[in-house]
C-alpha positions as CSV (number, residue, x, y, z in Angstrom):
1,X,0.0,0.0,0.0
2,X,1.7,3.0,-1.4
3,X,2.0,5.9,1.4
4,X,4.2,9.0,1.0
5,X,6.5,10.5,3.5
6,X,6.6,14.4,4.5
7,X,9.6,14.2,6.5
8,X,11.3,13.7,3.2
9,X,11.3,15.7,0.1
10,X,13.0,16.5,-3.3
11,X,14.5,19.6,-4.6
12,X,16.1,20.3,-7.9
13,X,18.1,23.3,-8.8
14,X,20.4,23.7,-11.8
15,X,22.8,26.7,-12.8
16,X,25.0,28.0,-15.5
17,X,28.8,28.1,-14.9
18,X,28.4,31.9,-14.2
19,X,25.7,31.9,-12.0
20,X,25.4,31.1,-8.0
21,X,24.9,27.1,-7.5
22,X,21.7,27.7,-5.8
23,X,20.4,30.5,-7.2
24,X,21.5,33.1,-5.2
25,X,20.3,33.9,-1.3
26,X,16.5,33.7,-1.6
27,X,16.9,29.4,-2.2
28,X,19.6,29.2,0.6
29,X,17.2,31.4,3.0
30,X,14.3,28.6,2.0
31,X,16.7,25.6,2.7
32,X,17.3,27.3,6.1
33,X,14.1,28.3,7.0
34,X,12.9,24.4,6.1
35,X,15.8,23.2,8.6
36,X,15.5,25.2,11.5
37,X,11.4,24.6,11.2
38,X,12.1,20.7,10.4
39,X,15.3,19.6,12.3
40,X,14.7,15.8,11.0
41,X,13.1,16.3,7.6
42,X,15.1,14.1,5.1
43,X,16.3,16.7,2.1
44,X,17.6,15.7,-0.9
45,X,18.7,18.2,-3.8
46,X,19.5,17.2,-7.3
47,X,22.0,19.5,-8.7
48,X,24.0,19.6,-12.1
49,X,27.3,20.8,-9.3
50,X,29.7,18.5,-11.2
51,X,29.0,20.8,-14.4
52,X,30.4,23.9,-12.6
53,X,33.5,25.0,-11.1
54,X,35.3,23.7,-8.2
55,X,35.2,26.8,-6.3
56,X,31.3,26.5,-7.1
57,X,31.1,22.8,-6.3
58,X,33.2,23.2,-3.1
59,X,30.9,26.5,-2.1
60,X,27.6,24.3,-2.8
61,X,28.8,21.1,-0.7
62,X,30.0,23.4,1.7
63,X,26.5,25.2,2.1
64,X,24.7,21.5,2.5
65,X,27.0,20.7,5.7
66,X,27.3,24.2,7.7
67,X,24.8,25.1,10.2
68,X,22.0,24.4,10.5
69,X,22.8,21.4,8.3
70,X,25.7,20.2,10.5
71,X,23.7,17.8,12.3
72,X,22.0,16.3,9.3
73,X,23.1,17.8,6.0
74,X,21.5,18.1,2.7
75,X,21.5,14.8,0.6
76,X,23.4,16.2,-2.5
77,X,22.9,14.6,-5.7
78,X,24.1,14.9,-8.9
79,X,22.0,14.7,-12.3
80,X,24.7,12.8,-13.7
81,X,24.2,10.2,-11.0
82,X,19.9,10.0,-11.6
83,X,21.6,9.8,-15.4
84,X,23.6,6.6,-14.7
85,X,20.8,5.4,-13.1
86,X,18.5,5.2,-15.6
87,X,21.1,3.9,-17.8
88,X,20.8,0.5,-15.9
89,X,17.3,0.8,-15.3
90,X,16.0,-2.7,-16.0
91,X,13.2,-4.0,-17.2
92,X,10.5,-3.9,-14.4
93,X,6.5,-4.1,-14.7
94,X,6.5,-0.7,-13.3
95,X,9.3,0.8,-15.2
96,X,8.5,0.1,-19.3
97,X,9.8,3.3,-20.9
98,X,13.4,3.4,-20.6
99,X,14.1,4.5,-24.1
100,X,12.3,7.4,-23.3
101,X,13.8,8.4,-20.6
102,X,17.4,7.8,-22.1
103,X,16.0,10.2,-24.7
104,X,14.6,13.0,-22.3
105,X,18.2,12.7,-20.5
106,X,19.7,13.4,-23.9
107,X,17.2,16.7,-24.0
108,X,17.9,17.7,-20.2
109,X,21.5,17.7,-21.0
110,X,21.2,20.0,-23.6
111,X,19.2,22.6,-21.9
112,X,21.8,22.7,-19.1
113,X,24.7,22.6,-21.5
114,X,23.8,25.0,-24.6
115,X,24.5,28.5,-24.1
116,X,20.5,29.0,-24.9
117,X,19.1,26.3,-23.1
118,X,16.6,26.5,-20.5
119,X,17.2,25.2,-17.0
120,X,13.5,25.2,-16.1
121,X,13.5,22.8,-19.0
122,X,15.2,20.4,-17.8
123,X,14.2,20.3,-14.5
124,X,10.8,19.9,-15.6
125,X,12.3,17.1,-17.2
126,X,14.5,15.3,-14.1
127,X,11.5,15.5,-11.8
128,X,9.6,12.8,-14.1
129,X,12.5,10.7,-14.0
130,X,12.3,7.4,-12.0
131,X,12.6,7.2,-8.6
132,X,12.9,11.3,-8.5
133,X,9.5,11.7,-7.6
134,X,9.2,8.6,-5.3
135,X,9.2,11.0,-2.5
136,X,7.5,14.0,-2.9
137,X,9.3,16.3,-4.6
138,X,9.1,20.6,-4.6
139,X,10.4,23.3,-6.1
140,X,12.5,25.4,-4.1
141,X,10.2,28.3,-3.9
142,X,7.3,25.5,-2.6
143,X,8.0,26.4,1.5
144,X,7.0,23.8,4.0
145,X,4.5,24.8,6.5
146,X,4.0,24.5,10.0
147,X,0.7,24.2,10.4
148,X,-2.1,22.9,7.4
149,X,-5.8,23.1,7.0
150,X,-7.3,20.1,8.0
151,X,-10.8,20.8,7.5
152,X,-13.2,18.4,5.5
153,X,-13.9,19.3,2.0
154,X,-16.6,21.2,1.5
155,X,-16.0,22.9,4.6
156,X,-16.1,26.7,4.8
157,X,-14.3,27.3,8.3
158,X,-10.3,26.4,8.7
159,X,-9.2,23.9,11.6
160,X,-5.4,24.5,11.4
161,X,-3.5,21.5,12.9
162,X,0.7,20.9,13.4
163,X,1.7,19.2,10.2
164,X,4.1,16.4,11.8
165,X,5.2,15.0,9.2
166,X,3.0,11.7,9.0
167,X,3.1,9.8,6.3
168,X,0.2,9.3,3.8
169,X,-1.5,7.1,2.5
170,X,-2.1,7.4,-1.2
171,X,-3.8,4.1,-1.8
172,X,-7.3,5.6,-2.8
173,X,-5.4,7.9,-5.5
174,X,-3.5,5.7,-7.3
175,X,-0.2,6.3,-5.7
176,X,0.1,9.7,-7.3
177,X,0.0,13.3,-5.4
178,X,-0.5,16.6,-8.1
179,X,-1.2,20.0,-7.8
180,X,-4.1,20.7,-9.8
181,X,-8.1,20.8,-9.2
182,X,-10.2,18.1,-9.8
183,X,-14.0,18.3,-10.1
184,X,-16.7,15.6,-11.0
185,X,-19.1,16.3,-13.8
186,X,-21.6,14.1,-13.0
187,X,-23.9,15.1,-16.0
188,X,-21.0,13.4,-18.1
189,X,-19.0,10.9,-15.5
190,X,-16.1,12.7,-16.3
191,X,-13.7,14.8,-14.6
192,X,-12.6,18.1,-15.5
193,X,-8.8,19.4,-14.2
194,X,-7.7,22.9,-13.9
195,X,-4.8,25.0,-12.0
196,X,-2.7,22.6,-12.9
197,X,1.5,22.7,-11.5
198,X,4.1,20.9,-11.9
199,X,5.8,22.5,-9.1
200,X,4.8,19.8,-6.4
201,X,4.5,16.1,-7.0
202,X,4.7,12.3,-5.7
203,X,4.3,9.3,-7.9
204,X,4.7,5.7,-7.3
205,X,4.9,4.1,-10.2
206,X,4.5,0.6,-9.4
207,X,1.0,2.0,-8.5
208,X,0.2,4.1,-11.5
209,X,1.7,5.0,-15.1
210,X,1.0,8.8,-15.2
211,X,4.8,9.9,-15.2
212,X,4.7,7.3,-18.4
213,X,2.1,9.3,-20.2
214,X,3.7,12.6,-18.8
215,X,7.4,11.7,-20.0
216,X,5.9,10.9,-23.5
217,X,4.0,13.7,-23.4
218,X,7.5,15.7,-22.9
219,X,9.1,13.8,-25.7
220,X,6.8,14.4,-28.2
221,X,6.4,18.1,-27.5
222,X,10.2,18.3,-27.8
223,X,10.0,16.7,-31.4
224,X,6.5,18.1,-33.0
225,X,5.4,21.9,-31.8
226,X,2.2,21.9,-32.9
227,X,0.2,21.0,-29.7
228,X,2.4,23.6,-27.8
229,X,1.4,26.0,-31.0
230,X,-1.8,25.8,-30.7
231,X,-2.2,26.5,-27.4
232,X,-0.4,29.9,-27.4
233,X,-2.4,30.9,-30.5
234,X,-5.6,29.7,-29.2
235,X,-4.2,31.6,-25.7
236,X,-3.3,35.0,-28.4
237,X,0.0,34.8,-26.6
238,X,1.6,35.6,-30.4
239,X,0.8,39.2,-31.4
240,X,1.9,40.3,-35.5
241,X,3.2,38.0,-37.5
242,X,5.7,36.6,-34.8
243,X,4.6,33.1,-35.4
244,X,4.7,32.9,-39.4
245,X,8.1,34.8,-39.2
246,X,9.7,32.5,-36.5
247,X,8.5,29.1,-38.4
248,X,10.0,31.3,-41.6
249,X,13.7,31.4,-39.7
250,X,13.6,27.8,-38.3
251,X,13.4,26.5,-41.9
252,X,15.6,29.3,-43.3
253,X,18.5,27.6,-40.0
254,X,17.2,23.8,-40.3
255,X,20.2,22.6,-42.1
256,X,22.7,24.5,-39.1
257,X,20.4,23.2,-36.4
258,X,19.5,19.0,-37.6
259,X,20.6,17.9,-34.7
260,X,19.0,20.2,-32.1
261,X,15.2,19.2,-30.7
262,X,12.3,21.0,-33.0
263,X,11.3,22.7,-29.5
264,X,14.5,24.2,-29.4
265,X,14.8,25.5,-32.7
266,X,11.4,27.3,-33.0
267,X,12.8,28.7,-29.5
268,X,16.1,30.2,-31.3
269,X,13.7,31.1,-34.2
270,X,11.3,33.3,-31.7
271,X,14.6,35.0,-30.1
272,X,15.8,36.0,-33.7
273,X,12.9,37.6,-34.7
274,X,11.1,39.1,-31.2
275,X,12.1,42.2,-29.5
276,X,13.6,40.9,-26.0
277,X,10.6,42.0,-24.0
278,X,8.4,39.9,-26.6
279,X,10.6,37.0,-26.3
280,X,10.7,36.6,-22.6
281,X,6.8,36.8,-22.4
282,X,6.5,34.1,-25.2
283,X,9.6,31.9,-23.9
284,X,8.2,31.3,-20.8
285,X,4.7,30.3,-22.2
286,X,6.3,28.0,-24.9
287,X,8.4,26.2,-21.8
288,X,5.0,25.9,-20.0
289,X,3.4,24.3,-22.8
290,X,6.6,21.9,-23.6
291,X,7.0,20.3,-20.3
292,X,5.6,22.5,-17.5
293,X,2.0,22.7,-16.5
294,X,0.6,22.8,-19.3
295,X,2.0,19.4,-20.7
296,X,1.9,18.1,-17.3
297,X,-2.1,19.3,-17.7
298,X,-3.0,17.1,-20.8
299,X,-1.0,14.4,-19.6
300,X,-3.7,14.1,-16.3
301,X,-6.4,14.4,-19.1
302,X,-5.0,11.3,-20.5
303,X,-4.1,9.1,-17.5
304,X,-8.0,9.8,-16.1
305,X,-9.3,9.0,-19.5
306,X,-7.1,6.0,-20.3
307,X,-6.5,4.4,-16.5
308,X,-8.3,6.5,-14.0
309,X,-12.1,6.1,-14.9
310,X,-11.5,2.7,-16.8
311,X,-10.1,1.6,-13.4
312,X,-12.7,2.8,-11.2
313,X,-15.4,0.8,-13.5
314,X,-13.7,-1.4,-13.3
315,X,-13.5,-2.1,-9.6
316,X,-16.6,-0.6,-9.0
317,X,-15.5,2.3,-7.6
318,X,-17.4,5.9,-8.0
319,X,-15.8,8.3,-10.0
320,X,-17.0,10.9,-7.4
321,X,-15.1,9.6,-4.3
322,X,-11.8,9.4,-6.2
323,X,-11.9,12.7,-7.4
324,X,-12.6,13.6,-3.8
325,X,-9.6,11.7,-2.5
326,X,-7.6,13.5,-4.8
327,X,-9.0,17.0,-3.3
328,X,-8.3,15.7,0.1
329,X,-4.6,15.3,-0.9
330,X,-4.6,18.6,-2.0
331,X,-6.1,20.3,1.5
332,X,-3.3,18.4,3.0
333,X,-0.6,18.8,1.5
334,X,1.8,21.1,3.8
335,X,3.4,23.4,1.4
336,X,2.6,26.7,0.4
337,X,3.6,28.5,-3.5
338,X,5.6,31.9,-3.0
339,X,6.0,31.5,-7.1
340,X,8.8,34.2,-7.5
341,X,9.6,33.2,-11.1
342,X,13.2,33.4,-10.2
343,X,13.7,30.3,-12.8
344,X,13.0,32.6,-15.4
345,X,15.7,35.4,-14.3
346,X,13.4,37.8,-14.9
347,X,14.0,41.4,-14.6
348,X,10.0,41.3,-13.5
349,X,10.7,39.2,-9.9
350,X,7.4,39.9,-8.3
351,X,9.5,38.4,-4.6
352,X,12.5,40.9,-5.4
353,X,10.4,43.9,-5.9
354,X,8.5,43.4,-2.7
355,X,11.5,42.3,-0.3
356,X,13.7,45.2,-1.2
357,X,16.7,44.6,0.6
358,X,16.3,40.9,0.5
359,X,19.3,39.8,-0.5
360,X,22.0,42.5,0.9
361,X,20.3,41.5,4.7
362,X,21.4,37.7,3.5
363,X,24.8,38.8,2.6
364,X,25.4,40.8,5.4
365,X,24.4,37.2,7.9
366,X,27.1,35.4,5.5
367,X,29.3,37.7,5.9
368,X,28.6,38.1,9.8
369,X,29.0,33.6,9.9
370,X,32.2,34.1,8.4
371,X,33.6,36.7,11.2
372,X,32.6,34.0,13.6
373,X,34.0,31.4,12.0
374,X,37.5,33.3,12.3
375,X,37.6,33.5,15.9
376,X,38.5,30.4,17.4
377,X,38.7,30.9,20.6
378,X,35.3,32.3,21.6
379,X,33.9,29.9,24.0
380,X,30.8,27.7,23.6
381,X,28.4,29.9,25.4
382,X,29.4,32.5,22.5
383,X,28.2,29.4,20.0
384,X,25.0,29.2,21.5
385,X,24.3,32.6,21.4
386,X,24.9,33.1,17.8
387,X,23.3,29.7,16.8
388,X,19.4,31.3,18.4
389,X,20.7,34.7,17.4
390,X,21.2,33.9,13.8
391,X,17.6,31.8,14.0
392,X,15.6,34.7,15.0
393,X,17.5,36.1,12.0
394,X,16.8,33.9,9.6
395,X,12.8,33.6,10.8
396,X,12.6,37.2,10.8
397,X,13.8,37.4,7.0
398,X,10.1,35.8,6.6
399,X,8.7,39.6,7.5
400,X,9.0,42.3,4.7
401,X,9.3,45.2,7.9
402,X,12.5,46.7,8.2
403,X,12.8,47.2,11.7
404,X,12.1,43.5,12.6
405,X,14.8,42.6,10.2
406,X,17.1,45.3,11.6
407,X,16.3,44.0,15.1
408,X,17.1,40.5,14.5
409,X,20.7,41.5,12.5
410,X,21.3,43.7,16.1
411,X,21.0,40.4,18.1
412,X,22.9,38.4,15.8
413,X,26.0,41.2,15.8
414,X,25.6,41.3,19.6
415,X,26.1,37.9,19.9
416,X,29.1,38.2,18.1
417,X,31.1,41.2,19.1
């Protein structure tokens, strides 16, 4: 019987050889903030760190074993490691798609390597992977809560309980945990999905074969635009004649770029003939519609039509209930979406414009660790008193006033000097 645990979860973050391996202080901040909330919580981050620097790789390993991850660090992963493993994935009744997988590798690899790939890309891509998802895995801007609404659906009044971190059972669901809203139609016996993201998710696949139609899904989208297409011009996400002249400049490049994925190339193609304001806004809905939500949305349309309500005939089971389970899920789940677009590397970061001074307050608290570090010889008492100093720090940087930021830094120097 398939049950989930919430003391562990999966992160993925990649980077560029110029840029920080974790995306800069706002993802170290959440990391933190997750520890000193969840002492015992299992973390494992997949990371591309062997496709950086030393100095970067050293910096990143050194992050996932400093306080507060002393005690129990960060389980550090590499993408090349989930790579090798689904090399020698073997031929299991759960597990019947490895060519595809080898293939979306293939894909990954390029959008972490070219100089225009897309990270977000391919970390849509590593979270379908086998055995990524077989905890539940979160972005990094997806922050564990405390506390969670554990009021029966339906119910209009909140009844807040601790979230311990009890496992789940999943057994009514299929083994599989989505962000997304499900609602019977029982005019029709079918089930509509909307607000669909693919920025939380637990599968277990010797329970269900969604990540098989999801990782096809990917592929093909990767090979054959059209779906993806459609849905931006049905969406008027195209204005002018951006479309005809950026299907105009893939053929006009096709013999330079034969060995580069279709969605990749009609990517190029849009870059080469939209202003950059114009590009970004229809970049970031093409990568939606290639592996994000929006492929991840058809690909529940197909696993309800082709295994979820044949199954529950099957067994005898109403539609209804299901679709409620699956709501349940949802209530429970103990993460909240601060969705600061920061994969994009947007000029436009809703989470930087509204915590100014963000980032220089998490600089100056590296800065002040690294003082302490240097002396030696203060005594443990001194230890202590920066360890809770520099944790009503770093639960203060949760509050966008000032002077509670300010007040927390004071204590933290205090304790120091």
């Amino acid at each position: 019987m398939p049950a989930f645990d919430f003391n562990k979860v999966v992160k993925i973050w990649f980077s560029k050889p110029d840029q920080h391996p974790l995306g800069g202080p706002f993802n170290e901040y959440r990391l933190v903030s997750h520890r000193l909330r969840f002492p015992n919580d299992e973390i494992t981050l997949i990371s591309n760190f062997e496709e950086l620097s030393s100095e970067k790789q050293n910096q990143l390993k050194a992050f996932c074993n400093k306080p507060p991850f002393d005690k129990k660090p960060i389980n550090l992963v590499s993408i090349h490691d989930v790579e090798r493993r689904a090399q020698n994935i073997k031929k299991t009744p759960h597990i019947r798609d490895r060519k595809v997988q080898l293939e979306l590798l293939k894909i990954a690899s390029l959008e972490r390597t070219l100089g225009d790939g897309c990270l977000a890309a391919a970390s849509d891509i590593a979270r379908t992977l086998s055995g990524v998802a077989g905890n539940p895995y979160t972005d990094l801007d997806r922050t564990k809560l405390k506390f969670v609404n554990m009021a029966p659906i339906g119910s209009t009044q909140p009844m807040f309980k601790e979230f311990k971190g009890d496992t789940l059972n999943l057994d009514a669901s299929f083994g599989l945990l989505v962000n997304a809203t499900f609602e019977y139609d029982a005019e029709r016996g079918g089930v509509e999905v909307t607000n669909v993201s693919n920025d939380m998710m637990a599968c277990d696949e010797s329970k269900t074969d969604f990540l098989v139609y999801y990782r096809k899904l990917i592929l093909n989208r990767y090979n054959n635009i059209n779906d993806a297409i459609r849905e931006l011009h049905h969406n008027k996400v195209f204005e002018g004649q951006e479309l005809s002249l950026a299907l105009k400049s893939m053929k006009e490049h096709e013999k330079t770029e034969e060995n580069i994925p279709t969605a990749i190339r009609f990517r190029r193609a849009l870059k080469r003939v939209c202003t950059p304001d114009r590009y970004e806004i229809v970049f970031k809905a093409f990568i939606l519609e290639t592996a994000g939500p929006g492929c991840m949305h058809d690909a529940i349309i197909q696993f309800i039509e082709k295994e979820f309500i044949p199954t529950c005939k099957t067994k005898k089971l109403y539609a209804q209930e299901m679709v409620d389970a699956f709501k349940l899920l949802g209530n429970l789940y103990p993460f909240k979406n601060e969705n600061d677009m920061l994969w994009l590397n947007s000029k436009n970061n809703v989470l930087a414009e509204k915590w100014t001074g963000f980032e220089e307050n998490v600089v100056k608290i590296q800065s002040v660790f690294r003082m302490f570090k240097a002396k030696k010889e203060l005594k443990k008492l001194k230890v202590e008193a920066v360890n809770n100093a520099s944790s009503l720090y770093y639960e203060a940087l949760r509050e966008t006033d000032e002077v509670v930021l300010a007040n927390a830094l004071g204590k933290l120097n205090s304790a120091i000097n």
